[in-house]
C-alpha positions in Angstrom: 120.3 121.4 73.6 120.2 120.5 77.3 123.3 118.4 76.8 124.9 121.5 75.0 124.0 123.5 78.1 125.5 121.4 80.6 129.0 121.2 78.5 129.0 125.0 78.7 127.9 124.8 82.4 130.7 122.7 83.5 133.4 124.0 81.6 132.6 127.7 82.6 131.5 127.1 86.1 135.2 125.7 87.1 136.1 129.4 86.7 132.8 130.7 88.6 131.1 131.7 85.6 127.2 130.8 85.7 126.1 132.3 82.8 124.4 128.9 81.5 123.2 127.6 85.1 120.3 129.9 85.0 119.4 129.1 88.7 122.7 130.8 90.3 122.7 133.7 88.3 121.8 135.4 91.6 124.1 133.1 93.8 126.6 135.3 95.1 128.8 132.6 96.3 129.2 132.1 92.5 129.7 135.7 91.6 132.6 136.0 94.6 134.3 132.9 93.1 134.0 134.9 89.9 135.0 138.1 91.6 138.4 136.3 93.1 139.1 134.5 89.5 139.4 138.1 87.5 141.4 139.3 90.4 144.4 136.3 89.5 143.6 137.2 86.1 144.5 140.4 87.1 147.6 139.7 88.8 148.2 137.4 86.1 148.4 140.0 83.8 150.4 142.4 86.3 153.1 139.5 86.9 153.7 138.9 83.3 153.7 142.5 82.3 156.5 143.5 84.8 158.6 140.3 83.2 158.7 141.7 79.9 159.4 145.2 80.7 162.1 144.0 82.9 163.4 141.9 80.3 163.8 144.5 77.4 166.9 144.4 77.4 167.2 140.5 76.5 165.2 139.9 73.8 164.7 136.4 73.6 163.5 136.2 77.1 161.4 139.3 76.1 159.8 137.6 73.6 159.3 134.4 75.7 157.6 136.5 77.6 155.6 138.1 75.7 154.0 134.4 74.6 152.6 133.8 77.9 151.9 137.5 78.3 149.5 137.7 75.6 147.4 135.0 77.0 147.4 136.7 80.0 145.7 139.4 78.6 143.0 138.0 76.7 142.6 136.1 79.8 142.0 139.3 82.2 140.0 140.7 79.2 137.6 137.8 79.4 137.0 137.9 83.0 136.5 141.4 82.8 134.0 141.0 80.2 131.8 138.1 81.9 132.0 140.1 85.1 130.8 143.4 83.9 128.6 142.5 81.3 127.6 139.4 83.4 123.5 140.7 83.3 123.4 141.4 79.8 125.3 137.9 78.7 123.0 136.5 81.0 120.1 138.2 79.0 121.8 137.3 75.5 121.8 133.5 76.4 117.9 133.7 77.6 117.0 135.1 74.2 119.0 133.5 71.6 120.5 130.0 73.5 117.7 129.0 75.9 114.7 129.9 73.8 114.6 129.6 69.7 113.7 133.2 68.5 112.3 131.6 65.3 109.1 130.6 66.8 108.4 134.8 67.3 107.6 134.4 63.5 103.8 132.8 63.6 104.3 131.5 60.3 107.4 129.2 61.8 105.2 128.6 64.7 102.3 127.3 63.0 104.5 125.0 60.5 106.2 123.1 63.3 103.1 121.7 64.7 102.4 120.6 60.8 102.2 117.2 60.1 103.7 117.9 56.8 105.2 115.0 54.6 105.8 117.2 51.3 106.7 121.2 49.8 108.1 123.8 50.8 106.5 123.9 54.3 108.1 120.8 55.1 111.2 122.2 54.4 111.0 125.3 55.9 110.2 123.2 59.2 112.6 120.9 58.8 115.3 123.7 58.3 114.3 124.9 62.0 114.5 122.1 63.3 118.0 120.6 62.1 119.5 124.2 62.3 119.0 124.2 65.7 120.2 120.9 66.8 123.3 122.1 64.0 124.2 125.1 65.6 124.6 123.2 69.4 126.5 120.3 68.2 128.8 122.1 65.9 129.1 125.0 69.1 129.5 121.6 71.9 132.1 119.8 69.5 133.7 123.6 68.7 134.4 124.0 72.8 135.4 121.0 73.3 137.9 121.0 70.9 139.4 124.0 72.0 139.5 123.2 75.6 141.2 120.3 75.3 144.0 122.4 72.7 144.5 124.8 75.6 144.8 122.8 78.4 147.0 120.7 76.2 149.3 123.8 75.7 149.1 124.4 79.4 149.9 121.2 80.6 153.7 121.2 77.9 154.6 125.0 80.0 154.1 123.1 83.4 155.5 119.9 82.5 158.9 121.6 81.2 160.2 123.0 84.3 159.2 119.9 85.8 161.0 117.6 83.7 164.5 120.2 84.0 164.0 120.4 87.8 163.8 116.2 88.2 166.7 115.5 85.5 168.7 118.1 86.6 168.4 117.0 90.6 169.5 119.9 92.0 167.8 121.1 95.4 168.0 125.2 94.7 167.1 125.1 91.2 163.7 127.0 91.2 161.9 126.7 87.4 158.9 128.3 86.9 155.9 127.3 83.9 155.2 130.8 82.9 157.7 133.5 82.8 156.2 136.0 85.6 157.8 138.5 87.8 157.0 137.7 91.7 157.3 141.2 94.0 158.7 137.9 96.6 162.0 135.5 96.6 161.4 132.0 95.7 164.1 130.8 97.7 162.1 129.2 100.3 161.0 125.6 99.2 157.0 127.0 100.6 156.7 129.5 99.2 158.1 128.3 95.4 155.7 125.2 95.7 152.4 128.0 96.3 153.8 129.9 93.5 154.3 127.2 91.4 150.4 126.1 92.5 149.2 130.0 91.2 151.1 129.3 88.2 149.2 125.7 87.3 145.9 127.1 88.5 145.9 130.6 86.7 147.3 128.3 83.6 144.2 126.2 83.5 142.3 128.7 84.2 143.1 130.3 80.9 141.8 126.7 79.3 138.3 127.9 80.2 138.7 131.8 80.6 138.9 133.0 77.1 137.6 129.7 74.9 134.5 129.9 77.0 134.0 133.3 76.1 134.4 133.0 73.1 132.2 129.8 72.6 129.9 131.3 73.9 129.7 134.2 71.4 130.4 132.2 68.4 127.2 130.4 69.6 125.1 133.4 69.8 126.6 135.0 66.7 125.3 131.7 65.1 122.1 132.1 65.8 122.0 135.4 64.1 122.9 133.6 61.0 120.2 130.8 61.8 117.6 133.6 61.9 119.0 135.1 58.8 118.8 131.5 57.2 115.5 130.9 58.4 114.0 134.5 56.9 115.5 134.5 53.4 114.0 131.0 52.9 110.8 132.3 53.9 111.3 135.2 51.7 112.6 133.1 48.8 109.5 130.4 48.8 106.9 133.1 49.8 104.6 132.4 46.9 104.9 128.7 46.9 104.4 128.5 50.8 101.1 130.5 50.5 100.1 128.9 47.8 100.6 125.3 49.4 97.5 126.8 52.1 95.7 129.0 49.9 95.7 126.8 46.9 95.3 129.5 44.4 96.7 133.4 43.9 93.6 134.9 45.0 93.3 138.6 47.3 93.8 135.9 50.4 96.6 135.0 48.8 97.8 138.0 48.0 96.5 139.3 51.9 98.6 136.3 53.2 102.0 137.0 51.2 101.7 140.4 52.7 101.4 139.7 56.4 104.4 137.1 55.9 106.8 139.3 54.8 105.7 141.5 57.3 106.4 138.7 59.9 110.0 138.6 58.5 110.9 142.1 58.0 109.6 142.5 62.2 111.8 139.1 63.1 114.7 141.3 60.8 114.5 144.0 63.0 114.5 142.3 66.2 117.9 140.4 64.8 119.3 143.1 63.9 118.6 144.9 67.4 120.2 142.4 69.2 123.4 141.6 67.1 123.9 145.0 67.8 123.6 145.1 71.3 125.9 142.0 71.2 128.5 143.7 69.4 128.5 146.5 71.4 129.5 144.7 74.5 131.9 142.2 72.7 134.2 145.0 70.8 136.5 145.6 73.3 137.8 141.9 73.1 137.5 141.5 69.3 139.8 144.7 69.4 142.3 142.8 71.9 141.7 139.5 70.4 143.1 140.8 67.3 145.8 142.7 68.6 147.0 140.5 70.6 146.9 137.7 68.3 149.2 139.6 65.7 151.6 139.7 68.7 152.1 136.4 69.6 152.5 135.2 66.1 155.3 137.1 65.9 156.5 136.0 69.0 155.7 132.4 69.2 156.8 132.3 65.5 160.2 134.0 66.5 160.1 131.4 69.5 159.7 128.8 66.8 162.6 130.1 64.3 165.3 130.1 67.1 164.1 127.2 68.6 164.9 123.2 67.4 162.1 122.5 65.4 160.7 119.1 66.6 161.8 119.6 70.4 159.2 118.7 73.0 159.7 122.5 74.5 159.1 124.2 71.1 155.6 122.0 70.6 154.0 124.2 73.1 154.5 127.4 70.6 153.3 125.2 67.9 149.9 124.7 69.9 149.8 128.3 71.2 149.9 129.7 67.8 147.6 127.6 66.5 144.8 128.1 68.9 145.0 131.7 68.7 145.1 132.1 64.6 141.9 129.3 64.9 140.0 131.5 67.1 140.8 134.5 65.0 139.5 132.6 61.8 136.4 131.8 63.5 135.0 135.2 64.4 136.3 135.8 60.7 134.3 134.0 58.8 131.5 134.2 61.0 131.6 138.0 60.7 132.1 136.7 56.6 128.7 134.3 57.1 127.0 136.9 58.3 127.6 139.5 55.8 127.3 137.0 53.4 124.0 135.5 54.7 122.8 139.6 54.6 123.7 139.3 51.3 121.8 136.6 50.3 118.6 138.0 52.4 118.8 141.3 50.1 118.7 139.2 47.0 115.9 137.1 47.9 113.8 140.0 49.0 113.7 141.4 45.3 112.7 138.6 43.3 109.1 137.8 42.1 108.1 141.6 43.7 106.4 142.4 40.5 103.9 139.7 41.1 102.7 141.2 44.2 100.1 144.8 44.8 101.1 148.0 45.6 101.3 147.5 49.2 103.5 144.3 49.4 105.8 146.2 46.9 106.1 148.8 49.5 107.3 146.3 52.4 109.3 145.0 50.0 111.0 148.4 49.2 111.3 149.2 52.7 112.5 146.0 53.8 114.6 146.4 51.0 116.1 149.8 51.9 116.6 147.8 55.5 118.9 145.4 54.3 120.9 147.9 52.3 122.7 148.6 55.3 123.5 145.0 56.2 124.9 143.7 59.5 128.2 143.9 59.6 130.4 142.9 63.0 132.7 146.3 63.4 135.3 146.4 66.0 134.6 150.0 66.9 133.2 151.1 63.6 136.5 150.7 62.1 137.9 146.7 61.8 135.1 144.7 60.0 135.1 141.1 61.4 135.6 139.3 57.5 138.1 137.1 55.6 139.8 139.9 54.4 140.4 140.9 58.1 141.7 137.1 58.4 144.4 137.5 55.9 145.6 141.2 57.1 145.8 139.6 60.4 148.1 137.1 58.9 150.0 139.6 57.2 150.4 141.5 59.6 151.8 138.7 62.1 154.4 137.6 59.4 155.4 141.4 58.4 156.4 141.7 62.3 158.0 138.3 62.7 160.4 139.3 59.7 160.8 142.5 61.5 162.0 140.8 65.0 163.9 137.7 63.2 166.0 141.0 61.1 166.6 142.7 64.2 168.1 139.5 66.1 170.3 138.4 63.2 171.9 142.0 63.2 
């Protein structure tokens, strides 16, 4: 876990970010350096907006454009997040990363200091125990990855011009990695070389803007489905759990059945209440991480189409796309897991109720009536967060890229 920390730590703290260094969330030497990153981000996203509205009349160069302005705008977005909401992401990472919220249950507390060998007890603490070390690898390895994708993508936009400016050996040529629009001349050398410098640092700065963000959330949308995971096999093994301490269906037995379920359907609640709170801060960049995303699969896939297919140049689209659609099939299925995880919970919950009294049948029909509702990750009560989603997105992406290839070939 601490090694899982640290990855998140370094990666995020090269961009100010000290959401995982728990002792400088009140450093404000780290909160200015976060302060002056969402301000490139924001002229990031000022630079690059004025290029494509300049360039609607061209639209090729428009929709060159467009590619880097898209990640400009996912970029600002998740600055803006982890600055505003930087508290309460603070406060989500304490609860659900730093601390295992499965030990609240006392049944899960008392089995892990078990020296069991054998039943359901045994697996029930093993599950705890190998779903948490699970969730941290698969998160650490899941960053990783997609750091080194982006900053792969960001290193082929600042090679190019590069490359052209040496083979070309020309003295007033002036290339740029990102198409932006400068409110200043590049013709002196000076002042080109600390544009160009902006340009490579706000383009590495995406390479831990928005995948650390979003790492981060697919790590604490995660453990919602560990805790889901965790109850519904408690649920599902109630009687033989009991049984394996009681040794008999006896009123203790039927006393302890009781005041498990009740441990779950409290744990339930306290799941629920903060998946919520999560998703009410995180909406606004599911809402422009979808968006977004459906734009520059259009235009990278234009980009693409008009482009020579195996060129070094074009490989950069190639990688852009594909980082983006991956990110967008992530939050996906993990909206998908956790509907489906919901699902399973609500099952579980209703089998073997008849062999329980009155009052357990109760809790059962309450917890029952709990579950009805589910938990579903909404983007503003409208866009559910699900495969379906996935493939609309997709859709969607294509329906305009036939749209923009129709209109250029007219």
């Amino acid at each position: 876990m601490d090694e899982t920390f640290q990855v998140f730590d370094r990666i995020l703290s090269f961009a100010g970010i000290s959401i995982f260094a728990k002792p400088n969330w009140n450093s404000k030497r780290w909160l200015i350096i976060q302060t002056f990153n969402f301000l490139l981000g924001f002229l990031t996203f000022i630079f690059t907006s004025v290029f494509v509205i300049s360039n609607l009349s061209d639209l090729l160069v428009c929709i060159q454009g467009a590619c880097v302005w898209t990640t400009g705008v996912i970029m600002f977005i998740s600055f803006g997040i982890c600055l505003i909401f930087k508290k309460d992401f603070e406060a989500f990472v304490e609860e659900m990363a730093f601390c295992d919220r499965a030990l609240d249950i006392p049944l899960v507390n008392s089995v892990i200091s078990l020296a069991t060998t054998t039943g359901k007890l045994h697996e029930l603490k093993n599950l705890v125990l190998t779903s948490q070390i699970r969730v941290f690898k698969i998160t650490k390895m899941l960053l990783k990855t997609y750091v080194a994708s982006v900053w792969l993508c960001a290193t082929l936009y600042l090679c190019g011009p590069i490359y052209m400016m040496t083979i070309r050996e020309d003295e007033n040529l002036r290339l740029l990695a990102f198409d932006m629009w400068f409110p200043w001349s590049l013709d002196d050398f000076n002042v080109y070389i600390a544009s160009f410098i902006f340009h490579a640092y706000t383009g590495y700065l995406c390479c831990i803007a928005y995948p650390g963000l979003q790492a981060m959330i697919i790590l604490l949308v995660c453990q919602v489905i560990r805790q889901l995971q965790i109850i519904t096999f408690i649920v599902t093994y109630l009687d033989d759990m009991v049984l394996e301490v009681i040794g008999t269906r006896n009123e203790m037995w039927q006393v302890a059945c009781t005041s498990v379920l009740s441990q779950c359907i409290h744990h339930y609640v306290r799941t629920k209440r903060f998946a919520n709170r999560l998703n009410v801060i995180c909406q606004p960049f599911y809402l422009a991480l979808i968006l977004v995303a459906i734009m520059l699969v259009c235009v990278c896939s234009v980009k693409i189409a008009v482009s020579p297919k195996l060129a070094l140049e074009t490989l950069k689209y190639y990688i852009h796309e594909f980082c983006f659609i991956l990110v967008v099939f992530m939050f996906c299925a993990l909206g998908q897991q956790v509907e489906n995880q919901c699902e399973k919970l609500e099952l579980a919950v209703t089998e073997k109720w008849y062999i329980f009294n009155r009052k357990h049948k109760f809790n059962v029909l309450v917890f029952n009536m709990a579950l009805s509702q589910r938990m579903p990750i909404f983007v503003f009560g409208s866009i559910p967060l699900s495969l379906p989603t996935f493939t609309w997105f997709i859709k969607t992406g294509m329906s305009f890229f036939t749209l923009v290839m129709s209109v250029l070939e007219t």
